[in-house]
Steps between C-alpha positions, in 0.01 A plus 500: 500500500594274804888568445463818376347584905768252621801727360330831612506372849853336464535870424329721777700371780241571777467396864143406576540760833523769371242542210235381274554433136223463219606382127247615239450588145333781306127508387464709162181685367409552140763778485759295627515690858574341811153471724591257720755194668384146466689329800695186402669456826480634908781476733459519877133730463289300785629751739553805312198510297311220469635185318192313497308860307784482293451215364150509484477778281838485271470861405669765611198737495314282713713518786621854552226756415364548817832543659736742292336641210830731473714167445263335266485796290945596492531116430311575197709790409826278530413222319345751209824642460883418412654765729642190710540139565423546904273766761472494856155635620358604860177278614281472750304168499295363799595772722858437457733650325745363228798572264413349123761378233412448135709386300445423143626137328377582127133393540543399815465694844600440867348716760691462861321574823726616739296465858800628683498844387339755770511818285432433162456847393835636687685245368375523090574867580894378544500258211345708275812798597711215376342504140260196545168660455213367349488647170127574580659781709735647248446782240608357125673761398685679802572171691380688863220407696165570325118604634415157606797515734416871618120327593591175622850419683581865594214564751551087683897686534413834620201397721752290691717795558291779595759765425490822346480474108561678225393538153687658182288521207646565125373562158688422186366805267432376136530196566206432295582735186851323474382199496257624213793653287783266543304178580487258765854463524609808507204563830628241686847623462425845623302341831774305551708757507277725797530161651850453530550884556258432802666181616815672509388722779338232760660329730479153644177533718290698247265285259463640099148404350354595160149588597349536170532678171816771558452496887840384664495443865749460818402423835647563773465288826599630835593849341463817658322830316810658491690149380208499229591862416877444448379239268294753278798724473782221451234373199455844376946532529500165268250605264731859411788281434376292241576504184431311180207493201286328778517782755143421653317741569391467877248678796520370871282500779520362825230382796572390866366393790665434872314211568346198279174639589481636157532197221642505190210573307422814682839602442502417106221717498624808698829510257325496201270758541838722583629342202217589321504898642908461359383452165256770481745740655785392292318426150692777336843320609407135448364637124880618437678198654228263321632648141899484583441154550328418191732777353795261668331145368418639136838619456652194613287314233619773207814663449495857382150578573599702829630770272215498307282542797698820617463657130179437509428661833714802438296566128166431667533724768640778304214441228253487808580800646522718185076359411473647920407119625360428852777303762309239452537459173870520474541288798279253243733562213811410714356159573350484151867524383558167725242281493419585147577152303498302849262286259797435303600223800208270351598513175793240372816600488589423166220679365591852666860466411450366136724713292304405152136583392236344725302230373090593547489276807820675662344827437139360665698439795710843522145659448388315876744692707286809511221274686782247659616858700179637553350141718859538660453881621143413581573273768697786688230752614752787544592501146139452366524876338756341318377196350289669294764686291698225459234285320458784287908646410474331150159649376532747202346815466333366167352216628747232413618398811514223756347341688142669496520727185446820680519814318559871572479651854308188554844350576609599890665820505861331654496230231486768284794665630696200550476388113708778399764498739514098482530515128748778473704326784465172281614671174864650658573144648663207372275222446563161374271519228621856363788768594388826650474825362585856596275707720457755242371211251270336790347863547420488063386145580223617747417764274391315253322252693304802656113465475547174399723269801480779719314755695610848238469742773736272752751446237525864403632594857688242538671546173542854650652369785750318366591701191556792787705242720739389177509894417653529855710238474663606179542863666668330800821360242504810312587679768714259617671568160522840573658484784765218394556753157539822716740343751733358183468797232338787725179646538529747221550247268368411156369161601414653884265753298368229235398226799338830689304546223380168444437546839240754502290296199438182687451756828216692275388164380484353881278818588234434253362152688292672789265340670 
């Protein structure tokens, strides 16, 4: 142990003038956490904090709790963590204040004392610019300052200056349902990117925080109200411009004050409550932007299914509007179309993109994405009229569905109507575990399954529908014929009179699907 010390001072290179240095080594509880610094060896402390208590004592605990609680507890934080080998912190011991270096020698730890520093705060402010703060102070996943910072260093800065101050407020919209879908990953990858979008805005003087949660911040020292409003706008500017699957959705809100009369709590406060007021004004929007995201994210995942979305929407609201549904509801059917297998992202891979029969256990798992989608939709409250019709898409009218056996009209009224479009949308497409079919042989399909997989009465008009929609269709190259047969032989033609004819039947046959 005695050499080990030896080549750690060999190492520090200190003058005893200019500060303090204490050598210690962790104390571990049960759970292997650090609680506390047994002190192997005290360098030039008579003056600066007591040598002889010190060395009375030999623990760490014993000597500073009564002076800097806020120390004691962020040298905790640093030594509990692997964010870095060194920290500098801000203390006030004895009525003096001091600059603090940690540094970290595997199990060994060197805390320096610096008694010539005469504004600690100031000064960790400066270092910590240059990318040496205490990991204590840092959000994980963003890398800016976090709420311990916003609490603790910012007011010691701003009460020193006793300027004007402002405060931008933002809120990274669904943050928490992406995280849900796509997984922790894929959450911290869209924060990141409303944090890089932000930090591309500031300047050098303005500070970036994550508060908490989705709640990015920027203050603004020494800024005017109109400075603070040219912010806003150049934010607002950045956010238009970018692009990408990650395009966060993002409301800002500002507070200010002329004087540092007004700390930053009180201004926290004041911006979101008008945050707050945002949301409820612009629900409607942040709904819409919250579903191209996920739109954006799920597509990224799965190639193709965009296309299968917009079918989906287009039959859905067609079908919807012929049975004389409310907004709501087909507002609820376009995101149905969406979000409906967004359980699909917690099942395996392999097992949703097996081409050959599924083994019991596969299917067991396909069967959980009903339930998988429904706890995801459930943990957005402005899709909660949703969630429900999702669980139940894959219930049959005869009882025989999934995942709660439901049976009838006891089966939600949009899950009902989303079965048959889903199913005759699966039937015309290519999957990798069977090739498609015409439209015309879907429609039989449904048919037959009528009263049994499906509602009778929903797939009767939208067999209707459809069978009206392919009549139209087939009309639309006939006459195309016609006119490409009257423009080459004339219109008075044999074949010109022949294609009229044929013609008029599939126009007779057209008008007999009224609704």
């Amino acid at each position: 142990m005695s050499s080990n010390i030896s080549k750690l001072k060999e190492r520090m290179f200190y003058s005893m003038e200019t500060f303090t240095a204490i050598i210690m080594q962790p104390v571990y509880n049960d759970l292997q956490h650090i609680v506390d610094f047994e002190l192997i060896d005290w360098i030039g402390c008579l003056n600066a904090i007591g040598g002889e208590q010190v060395a009375q004592n030999r623990y760490l605990s014993k000597v500073f709790p009564l002076y800097d609680a806020d120390f004691w507890r962020s040298l905790l934080v640093f030594a509990n963590n692997s964010f870095s080998t060194e920290v500098e912190l801000a203390v006030k011991l004895q009525g003096k204040k001091y600059n603090v270096s940690v540094k970290r020698y595997k199990q060994t730890y060197i805390t320096r004392f610096f008694t010539d520093a005469k504004n600690s705060a100031s000064q960790l402010y400066v270092k910590e610019s240059r990318g040496k703060t205490s990991p204590s102070y840092r959000d994980k996943v963003t890398g800016l300052y976090n709420y311990s910072y916003f609490q603790e260093i910012l007011p010691q800065i701003m009460e020193k200056q006793k300027q004007s101050l402002g405060l931008v407020l933002l809120s990274v919209n669904g943050l928490e349902i992406i995280h849900n879908l796509l997984g922790k990953e894929y959450g911290e990858k869209y924060l990141k990117s409303a944090a890089d979008l932000l930090l591309s805005a500031v300047g050098k003087k303005e500070i970036v925080l994550r508060m908490a949660g989705d709640e990015l911040a920027v203050i603004l020292p020494a800024a005017s109200c109109e400075e603070v409003k040219k912010f806003v706008q150049k934010f607002k500017d950045c956010c238009k411009r970018t692009k990408g699957y990650f395009k966060t959705c993002l409301l800002i809100e500002a507070a200010f004050a002329k004087t540092y009369e007004h700390n930053l709590n009180e201004l926290y406060t004041i911006a979101r409550y008008k945050l707050r007021q945002n949301k409820q004004i612009n629900r409607n929007r942040i709904r819409v932007d919250l579903l191209k995201s996920i739109r954006n994210m799920l597509a990224s995942e799965h190639k193709g299914v965009s296309r299968h979305w917009g079918r989906l929407e287009t039959l859905l609201f067609k079908l919807g509007k012929l049975m004389d549904l409310t907004a709501k509801q087909l507002e609820d059917l376009k995101i149905m179309a969406i979000l409906h297998d967004v359980g699909f992202l917690k099942v395996p891979k392999g097992v949703v993109q097996k081409s050959k029969i599924l083994t019991m256990q596969e299917w067991q798992e396909i069967k959980k994405h009903c339930e998988s989608g429904w706890r995801i939709i459930c943990t957005v409250p402005e899709l909660a009229s949703v969630a429900e019709a999702v669980l139940c898409h894959h219930e049959r009218w005869d009882g025989f569905g999934y995942p709660r056996g439901l049976k009838g009209k006891e089966i939600p009224l949009l899950s009902r109507v989303f079965a048959v479009v889903d199913a005759f949308d699966a039937m015309t497409q290519y999957r990798v575990y069977r090739q498609k079919v015409s439209p015309l042989e879907a429609l039989d399909e449904l048919e037959r399954c009528s009263g049994q997989q499906f509602d009778p009465e929903i797939v009767h008009l939208f067999c209707q529908m459809m069978r009206r929609e392919e009549l139209n269709k087939k009309l639309e190259r006939e006459r195309e014929k016609l006119r490409e047969i009257a423009a080459t032989k004339g219109v008075n033609s044999k074949e010109a009179l022949e294609q009229s004819k044929l013609i008029d039947e599939i126009h007779n046959e057209f008008n007999k699907f009224k609704f």
